[in-house]
C-alpha positions in Angstrom: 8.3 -4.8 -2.5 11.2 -6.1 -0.7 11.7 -3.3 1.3 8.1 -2.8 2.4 8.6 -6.8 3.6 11.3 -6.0 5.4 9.9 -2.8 6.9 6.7 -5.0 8.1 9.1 -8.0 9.4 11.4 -5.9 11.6 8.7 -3.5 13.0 6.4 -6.8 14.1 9.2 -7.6 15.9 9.8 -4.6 17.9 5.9 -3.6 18.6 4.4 -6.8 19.5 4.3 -6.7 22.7 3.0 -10.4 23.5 6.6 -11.7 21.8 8.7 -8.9 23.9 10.4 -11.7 25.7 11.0 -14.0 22.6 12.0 -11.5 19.9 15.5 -10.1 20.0 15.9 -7.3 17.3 19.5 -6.8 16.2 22.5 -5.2 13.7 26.0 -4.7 12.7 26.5 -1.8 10.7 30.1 -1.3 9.5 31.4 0.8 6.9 35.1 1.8 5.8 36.8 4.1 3.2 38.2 1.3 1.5 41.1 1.9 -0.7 42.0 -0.7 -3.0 44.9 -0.6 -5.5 44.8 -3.6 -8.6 48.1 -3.1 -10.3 47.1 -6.3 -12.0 44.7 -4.4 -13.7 46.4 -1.0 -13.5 43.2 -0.1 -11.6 42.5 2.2 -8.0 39.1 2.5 -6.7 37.8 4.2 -3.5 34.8 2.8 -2.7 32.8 2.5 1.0 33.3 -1.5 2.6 32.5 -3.1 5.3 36.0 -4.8 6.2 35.8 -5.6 10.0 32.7 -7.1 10.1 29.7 -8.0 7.9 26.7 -5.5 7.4 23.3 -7.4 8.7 20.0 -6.2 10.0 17.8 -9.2 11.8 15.9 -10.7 14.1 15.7 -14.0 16.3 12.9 -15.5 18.1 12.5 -18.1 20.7 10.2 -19.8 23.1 10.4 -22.4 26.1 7.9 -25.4 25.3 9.3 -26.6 28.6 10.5 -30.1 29.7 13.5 -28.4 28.3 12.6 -28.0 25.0 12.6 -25.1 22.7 11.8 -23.3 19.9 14.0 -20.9 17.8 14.0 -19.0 14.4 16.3 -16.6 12.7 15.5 -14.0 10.0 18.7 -11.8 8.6 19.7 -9.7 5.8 23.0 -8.7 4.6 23.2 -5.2 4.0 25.3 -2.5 2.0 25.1 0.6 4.0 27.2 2.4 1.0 24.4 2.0 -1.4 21.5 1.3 0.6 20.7 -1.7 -0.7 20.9 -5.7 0.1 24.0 -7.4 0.2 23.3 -10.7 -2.6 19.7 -10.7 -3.5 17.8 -7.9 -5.0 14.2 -9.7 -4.5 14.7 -11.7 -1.4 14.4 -9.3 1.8 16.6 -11.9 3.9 19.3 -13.1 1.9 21.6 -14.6 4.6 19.1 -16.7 6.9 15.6 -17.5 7.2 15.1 -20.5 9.6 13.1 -22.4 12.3 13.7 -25.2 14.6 13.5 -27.2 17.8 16.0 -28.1 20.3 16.3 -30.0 23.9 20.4 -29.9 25.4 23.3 -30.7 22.6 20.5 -31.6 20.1 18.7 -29.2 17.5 17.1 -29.8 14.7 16.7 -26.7 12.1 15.7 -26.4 8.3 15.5 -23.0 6.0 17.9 -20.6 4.2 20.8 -20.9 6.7 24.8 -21.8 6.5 25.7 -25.3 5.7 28.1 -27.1 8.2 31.1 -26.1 6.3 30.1 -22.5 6.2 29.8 -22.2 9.8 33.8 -22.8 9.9 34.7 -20.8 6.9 36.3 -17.7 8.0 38.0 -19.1 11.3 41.4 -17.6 11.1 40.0 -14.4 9.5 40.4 -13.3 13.5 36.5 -11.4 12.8 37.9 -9.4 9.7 37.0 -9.4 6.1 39.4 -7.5 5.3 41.8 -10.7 5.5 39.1 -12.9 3.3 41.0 -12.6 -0.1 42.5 -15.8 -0.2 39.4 -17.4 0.9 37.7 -17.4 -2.8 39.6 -20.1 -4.3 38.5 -22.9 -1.6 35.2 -21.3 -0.2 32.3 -22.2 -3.3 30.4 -23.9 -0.9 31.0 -21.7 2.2 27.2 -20.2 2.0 24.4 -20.2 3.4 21.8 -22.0 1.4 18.4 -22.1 0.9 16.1 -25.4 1.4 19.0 -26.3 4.3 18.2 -29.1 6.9 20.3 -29.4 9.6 21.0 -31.6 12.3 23.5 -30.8 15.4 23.9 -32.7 18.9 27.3 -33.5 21.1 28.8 -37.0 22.0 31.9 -37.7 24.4 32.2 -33.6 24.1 32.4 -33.8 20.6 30.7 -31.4 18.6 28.8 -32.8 15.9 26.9 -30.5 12.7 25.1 -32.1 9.5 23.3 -29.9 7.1 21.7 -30.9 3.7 21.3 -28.3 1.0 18.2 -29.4 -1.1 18.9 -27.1 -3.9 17.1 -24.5 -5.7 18.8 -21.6 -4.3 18.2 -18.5 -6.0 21.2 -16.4 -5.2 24.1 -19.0 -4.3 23.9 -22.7 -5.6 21.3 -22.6 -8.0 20.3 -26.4 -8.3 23.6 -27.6 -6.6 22.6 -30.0 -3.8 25.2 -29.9 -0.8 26.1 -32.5 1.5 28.3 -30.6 4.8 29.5 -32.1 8.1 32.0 -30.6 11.0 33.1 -31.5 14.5 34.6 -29.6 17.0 36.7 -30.5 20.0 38.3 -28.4 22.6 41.3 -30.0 25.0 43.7 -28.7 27.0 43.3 -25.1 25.6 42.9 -26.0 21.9 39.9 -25.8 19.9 39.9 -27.7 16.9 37.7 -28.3 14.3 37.2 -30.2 11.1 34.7 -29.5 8.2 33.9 -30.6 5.0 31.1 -30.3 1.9 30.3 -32.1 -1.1 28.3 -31.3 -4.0 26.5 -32.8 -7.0 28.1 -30.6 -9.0 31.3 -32.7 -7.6 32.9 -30.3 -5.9 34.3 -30.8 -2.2 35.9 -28.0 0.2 37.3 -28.7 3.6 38.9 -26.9 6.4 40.9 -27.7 9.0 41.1 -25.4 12.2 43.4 -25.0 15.6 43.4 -22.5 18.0 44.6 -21.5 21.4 46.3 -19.0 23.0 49.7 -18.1 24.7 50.7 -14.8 26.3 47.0 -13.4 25.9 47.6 -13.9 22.4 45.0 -15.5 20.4 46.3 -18.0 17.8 44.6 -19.8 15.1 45.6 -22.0 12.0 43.3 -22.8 9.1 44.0 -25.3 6.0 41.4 -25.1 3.2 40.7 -27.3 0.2 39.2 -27.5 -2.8 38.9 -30.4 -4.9 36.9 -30.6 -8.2 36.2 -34.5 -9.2 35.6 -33.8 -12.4 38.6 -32.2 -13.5 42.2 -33.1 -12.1 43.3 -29.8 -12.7 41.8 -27.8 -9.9 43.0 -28.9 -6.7 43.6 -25.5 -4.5 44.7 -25.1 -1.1 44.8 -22.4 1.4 46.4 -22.3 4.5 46.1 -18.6 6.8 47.4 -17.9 9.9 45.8 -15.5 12.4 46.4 -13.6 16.0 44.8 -11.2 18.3 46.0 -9.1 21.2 43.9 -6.8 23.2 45.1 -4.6 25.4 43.0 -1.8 27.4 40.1 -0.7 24.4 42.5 -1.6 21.6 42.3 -4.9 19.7 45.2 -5.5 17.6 44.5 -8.3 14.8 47.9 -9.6 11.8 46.9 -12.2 9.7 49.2 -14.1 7.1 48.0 -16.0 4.2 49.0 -18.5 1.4 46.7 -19.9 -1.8 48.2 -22.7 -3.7 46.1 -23.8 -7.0 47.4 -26.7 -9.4 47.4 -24.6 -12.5 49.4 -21.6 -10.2 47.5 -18.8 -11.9 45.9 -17.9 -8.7 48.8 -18.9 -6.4 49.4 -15.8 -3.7 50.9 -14.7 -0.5 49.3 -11.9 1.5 49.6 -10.1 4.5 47.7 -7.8 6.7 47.2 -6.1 10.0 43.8 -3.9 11.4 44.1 -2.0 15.1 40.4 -1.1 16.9 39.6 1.2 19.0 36.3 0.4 21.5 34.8 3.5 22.1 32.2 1.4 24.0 31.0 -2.8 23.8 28.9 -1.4 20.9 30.6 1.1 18.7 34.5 0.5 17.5 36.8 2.7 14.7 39.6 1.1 12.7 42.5 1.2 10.3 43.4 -2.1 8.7 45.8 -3.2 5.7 46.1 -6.0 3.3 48.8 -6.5 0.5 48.0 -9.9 -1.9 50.9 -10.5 -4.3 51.0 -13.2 -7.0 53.4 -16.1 -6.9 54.6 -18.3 -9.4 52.5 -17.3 -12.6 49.8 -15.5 -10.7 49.6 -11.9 -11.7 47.1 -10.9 -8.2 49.1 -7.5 -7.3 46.4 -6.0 -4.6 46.8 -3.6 -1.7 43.6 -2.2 0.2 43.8 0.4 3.0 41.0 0.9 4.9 39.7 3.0 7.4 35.9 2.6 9.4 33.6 2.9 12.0 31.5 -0.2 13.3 28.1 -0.4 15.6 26.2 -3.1 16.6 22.7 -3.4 18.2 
């Protein structure tokens, strides 16, 4: 059934031809060899990945009301190309977003299954790559997008400002968890920064703070994460990564460092990793990447992935 919606939804959008002009069809499809070596767990699997960037098939829609106000909407489904099959949800054809809204300038108003304010800053100094997301899981919980979402963006004094509210009752993330997220973003004198944050019911809050710029075409960027359970003193866990680009001619060259600190030091780690792409074209790109995790402290995370893929987009 969820196929045969999905089928329906993204063929409406291309042979309609009254919403031509307001219906954008597009795709990432990115898949690796991926192979990942546990010696934690004395384990070595091969198994297809995408590691540059995510797998998603959607659609977006939009329309001039005029008086400079518009309307907008976003469908989009994670994908696994290895297996065919959806990315989180195995009944809901568009597990990432699902949304509508209205906006006039800096201001929009949206509300649907879409990426809370702190999700929208998760991945920052990632530098595009999941490959270098590892470290992420102990301070990302509420990096998601989320269904029954409102959310409310406009700019003062050039300061971005983002407020979502997740209502709850999300099927494949937060369950009944209701989420509270704000960010702002700034940009002066070549930096960007940016500040984000989220708080739960469940009494859970996650930050992250972010800084970039760049100096001898080399793009920079800095990330601190945190996350802070309430309700129990023991988990307070931090991550702080590092990231940098340089491109030169159709080769992208991206080195990422990272560091996880928990309180109880059974997931404290330091990892390091490096990906090269080659642009074949603006659409389709191959690549070889690296990542080594190692445990610190009591942490027993021994895990090296080598991967190479092929991305498209459309």
């Amino acid at each position: 059934m969820k196929k045969q919606l999905l089928a329906l939804a993204v063929a409406g959008a291309i042979a309609a031809p009254a919403m031509a002009q307001n219906v954008s069809f597009y795709g990432t499809i990115d898949q690796s060899i991926n192979i990942k070596n546990d010696a934690g767990t004395k384990t070595n699997t091969m198994v297809n990945d995408d590691l540059y960037g995510s797998s998603v098939l959607g659609f977006t829609v939009k329309e001039d009301l005029g008086g400079g106000m518009k309307a907008f909407g976003q469908f989009e489904a994670g994908l696994r190309p290895g297996d065919g099959g959806l990315d989180k949800s195995t009944t809901l054809p568009f597990d990432e977003k699902s949304f509508i809204g209205l906006s006039k300038g800096d201001n929009a108003f949206s509300f649907g299954r879409q990426g809370t304010a702190f999700d929208n800053h998760k991945s920052y100094a990632n530098m595009g790559a999941n490959l270098f997301s590892g470290t992420d899981g102990i301070a990302n919980d509420l990096a998601v997008p989320a269904a029954n979402t409102t959310s409310l963006s406009t700019k003062v004094a050039g300061v971005g400002i983002q407020a979502t509210y997740s209502a709850g009752g999300d099927p494949i993330e937060l369950l009944n968890v209701t989420v509270g997220s704000y960010a702002l973003t700034y940009s002066v004198g070549g930096f960007d920064l940016a500040y984000a944050t989220a708080n739960s019911s469940a009494d859970v809050t996650e930050s992250t703070l972010n800084i970039g710029t760049k100096v001898a075409g080399i793009d920079l960027k800095a990330q601190f994460m945190k996350h802070k359970e309430k309700n129990t003193s023991s988990v307070d866990n931090r991550v702080f990564k590092l990231g940098a680009k340089y491109s030169v001619g159709a080769v992208d060259v991206l080195a990422s460092f990272q560091k996880a600190n928990s309180e109880t030091a059974t997931e404290d780690e330091r990892a390091y990793g490096a990906m090269a792409i080659y642009n074949f074209s603006k659409r389709t790109s191959a690549y070889v990447g690296y990542n080594s995790r190692q445990g610190t402290g009591t942490s027993t995370i021994d895990i090296v992935q080598t991967a190479v893929g092929v991305q498209h987009k459309f």
